[in-house]
C-alpha positions in Angstrom: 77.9 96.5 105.2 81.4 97.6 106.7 82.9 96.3 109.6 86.1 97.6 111.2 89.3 96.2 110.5 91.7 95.7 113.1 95.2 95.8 111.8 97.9 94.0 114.1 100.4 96.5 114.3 102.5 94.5 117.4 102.9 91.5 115.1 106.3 93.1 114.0 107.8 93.9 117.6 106.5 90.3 118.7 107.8 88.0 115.9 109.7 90.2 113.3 107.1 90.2 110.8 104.2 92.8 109.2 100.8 91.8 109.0 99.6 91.8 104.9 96.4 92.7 104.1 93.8 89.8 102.7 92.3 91.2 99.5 90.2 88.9 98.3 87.5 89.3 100.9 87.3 93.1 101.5 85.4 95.4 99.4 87.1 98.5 98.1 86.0 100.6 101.5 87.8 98.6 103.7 90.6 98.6 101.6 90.7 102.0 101.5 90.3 102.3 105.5 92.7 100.1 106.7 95.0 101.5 103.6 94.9 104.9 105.2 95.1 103.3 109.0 98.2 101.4 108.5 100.3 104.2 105.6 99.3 106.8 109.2 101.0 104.7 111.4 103.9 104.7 108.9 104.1 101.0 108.2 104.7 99.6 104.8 101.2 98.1 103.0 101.0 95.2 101.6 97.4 93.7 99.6 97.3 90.0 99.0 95.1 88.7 96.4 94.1 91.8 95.3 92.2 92.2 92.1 92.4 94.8 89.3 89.1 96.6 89.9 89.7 97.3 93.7 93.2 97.9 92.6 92.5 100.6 90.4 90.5 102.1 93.3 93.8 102.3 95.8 96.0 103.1 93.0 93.8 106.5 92.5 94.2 107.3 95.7 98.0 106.8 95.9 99.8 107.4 93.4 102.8 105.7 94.7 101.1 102.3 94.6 102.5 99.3 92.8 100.3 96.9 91.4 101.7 93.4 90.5 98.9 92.1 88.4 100.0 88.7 88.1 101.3 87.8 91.3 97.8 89.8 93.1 99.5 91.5 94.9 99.7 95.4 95.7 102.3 97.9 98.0 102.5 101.3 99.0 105.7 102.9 101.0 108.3 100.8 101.8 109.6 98.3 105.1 112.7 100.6 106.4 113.2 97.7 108.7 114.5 95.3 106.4 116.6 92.1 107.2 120.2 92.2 107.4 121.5 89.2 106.4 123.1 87.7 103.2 120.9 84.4 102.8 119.5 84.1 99.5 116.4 82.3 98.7 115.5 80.3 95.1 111.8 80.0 94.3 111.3 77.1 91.7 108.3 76.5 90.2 107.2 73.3 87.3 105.7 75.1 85.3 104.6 78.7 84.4 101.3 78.1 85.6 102.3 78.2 88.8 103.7 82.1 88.9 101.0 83.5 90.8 101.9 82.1 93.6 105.7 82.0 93.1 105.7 85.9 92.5 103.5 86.5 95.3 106.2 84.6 97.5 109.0 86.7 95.7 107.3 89.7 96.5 106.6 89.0 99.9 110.4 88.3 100.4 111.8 91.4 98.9 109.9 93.9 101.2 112.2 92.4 103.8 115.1 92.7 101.4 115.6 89.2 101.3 118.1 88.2 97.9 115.4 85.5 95.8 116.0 84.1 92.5 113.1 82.5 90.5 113.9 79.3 88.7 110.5 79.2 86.5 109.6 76.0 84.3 112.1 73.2 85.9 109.3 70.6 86.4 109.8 67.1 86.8 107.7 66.2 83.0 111.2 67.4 81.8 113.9 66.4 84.6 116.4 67.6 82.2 115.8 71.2 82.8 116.3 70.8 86.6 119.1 68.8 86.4 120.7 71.9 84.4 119.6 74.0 87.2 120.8 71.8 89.8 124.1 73.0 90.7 122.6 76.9 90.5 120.0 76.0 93.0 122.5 74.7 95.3 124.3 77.9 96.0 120.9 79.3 98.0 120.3 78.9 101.4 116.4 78.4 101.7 114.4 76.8 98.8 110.6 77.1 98.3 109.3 74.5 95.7 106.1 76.2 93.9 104.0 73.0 92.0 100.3 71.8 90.9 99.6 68.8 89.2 100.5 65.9 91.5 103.8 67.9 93.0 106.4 65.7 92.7 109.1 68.5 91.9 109.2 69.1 96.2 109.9 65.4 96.4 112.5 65.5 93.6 114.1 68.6 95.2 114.3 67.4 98.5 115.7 64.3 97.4 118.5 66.1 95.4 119.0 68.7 98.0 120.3 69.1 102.3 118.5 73.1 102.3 115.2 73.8 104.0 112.6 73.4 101.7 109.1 75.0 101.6 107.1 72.8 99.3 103.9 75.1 98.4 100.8 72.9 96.1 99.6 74.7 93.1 96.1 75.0 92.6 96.8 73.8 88.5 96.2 70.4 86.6 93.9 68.5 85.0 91.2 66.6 86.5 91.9 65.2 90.0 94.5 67.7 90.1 92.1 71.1 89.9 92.2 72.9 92.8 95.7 71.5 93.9 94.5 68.5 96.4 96.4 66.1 94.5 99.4 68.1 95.0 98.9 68.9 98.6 98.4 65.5 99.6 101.7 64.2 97.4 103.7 66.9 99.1 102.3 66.3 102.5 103.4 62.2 101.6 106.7 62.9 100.5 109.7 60.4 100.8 112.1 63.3 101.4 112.4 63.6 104.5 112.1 67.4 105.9 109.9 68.8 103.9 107.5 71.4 105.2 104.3 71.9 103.1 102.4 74.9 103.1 98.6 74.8 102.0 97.4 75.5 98.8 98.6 78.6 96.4 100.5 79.5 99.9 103.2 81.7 98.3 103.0 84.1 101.1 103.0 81.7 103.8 106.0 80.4 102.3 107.4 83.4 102.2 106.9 84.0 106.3 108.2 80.8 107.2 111.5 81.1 105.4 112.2 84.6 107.1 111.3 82.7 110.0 114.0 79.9 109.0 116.7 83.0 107.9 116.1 84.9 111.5 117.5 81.8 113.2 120.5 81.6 110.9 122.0 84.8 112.0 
């Protein structure tokens, strides 16, 4: 059964931002629909958790559709209404597990054409490699912490760091860890004071509250 899909097209003229389009849940003809509704109205696309079958079915279609398998996430056109502004954002993940969600983040930052940097496998089971990192990360302006297991690297960031951070729990680990509750709930304890914490595999989220955070920076 189809139901129609009502895409918020004033969410950019009220608070600066496009509405993406949830994947996960919608079957291939309401992809297709609100595909067609939102590329008429000459507004960018852009598929969250999107998987390769239906996919496949859009990028038929369009032939001008990117696919980003790992991050899930698909885009046709482009935003011509892009942010002006020189802040750069670092996305820094513990492990390579966890790039799903920091590539979906990424993503969802470029399409305003927002300057990111990933800083992939820095997690706190090897300080060493953040500490080498360290004085790299500090040159950015927003940073979005991207871990599973018990999610200490948001703690050790923000505890190292004076930059908004957006801590974001990774649905990785063994154990009491799977499904990323152990993470959530370290992050959401954190002694670093600050911290903002997204909920689980969040990258996008992230992603909207750090424009949010750049807007106000001028």
């Amino acid at each position: 059964m189809n139901f129609d899909i009502r895409f918020d097209f004033q969410r950019r003229e009220r608070i600066g931002l496009i509405e993406a389009i949830w994947g996960a849940d919608k079957n291939i003809q309401q992809l297709k629909n609100i595909c067609k509704e939102v590329l008429d109205r000459n507004e960018l696309v852009f598929v969250t958790r999107i998987n390769s079958e239906k996919a496949k079915f859009i990028l038929d279609i369009y032939e001008e559709a990117i696919f980003y398998e790992e991050a899930k996430c698909l885009i046709i056109g482009e935003n011509f209404n892009k942010l002006k502004t020189d802040k750069k954002v670092a996305i820094i993940s513990g492990g390579s597990s966890d790039l799903p969600v920091t590539l979906e983040a990424k993503l969802a930052l470029e399409i305003y054409g927002i300057n990111c940097q990933t800083f992939i496998d820095v997690g706190v089971a090897g300080l060493h490699r953040l500490i080498s990192q360290i004085e790299e990360i500090n040159k950015y302006d927003v940073l979005i912490v991207c871990a599973g297991m018990e999610g200490a690297l948001a703690t050790v960031v923000g505890g190292l760091l004076p930059q908004p951070i957006i801590a974001v729990p990774v649905s990785v680990g063994y154990g009491v860890s799977t499904q990323g509750v152990t993470a959530l709930n370290s992050m959401l304890a954190s002694c670093s004071p600050g911290i903002a914490v997204m909920n689980i595999d969040n990258g996008y989220g992230a992603a909207m509250a750090t424009l949010r955070i750049i807007k106000k920076m001028g």
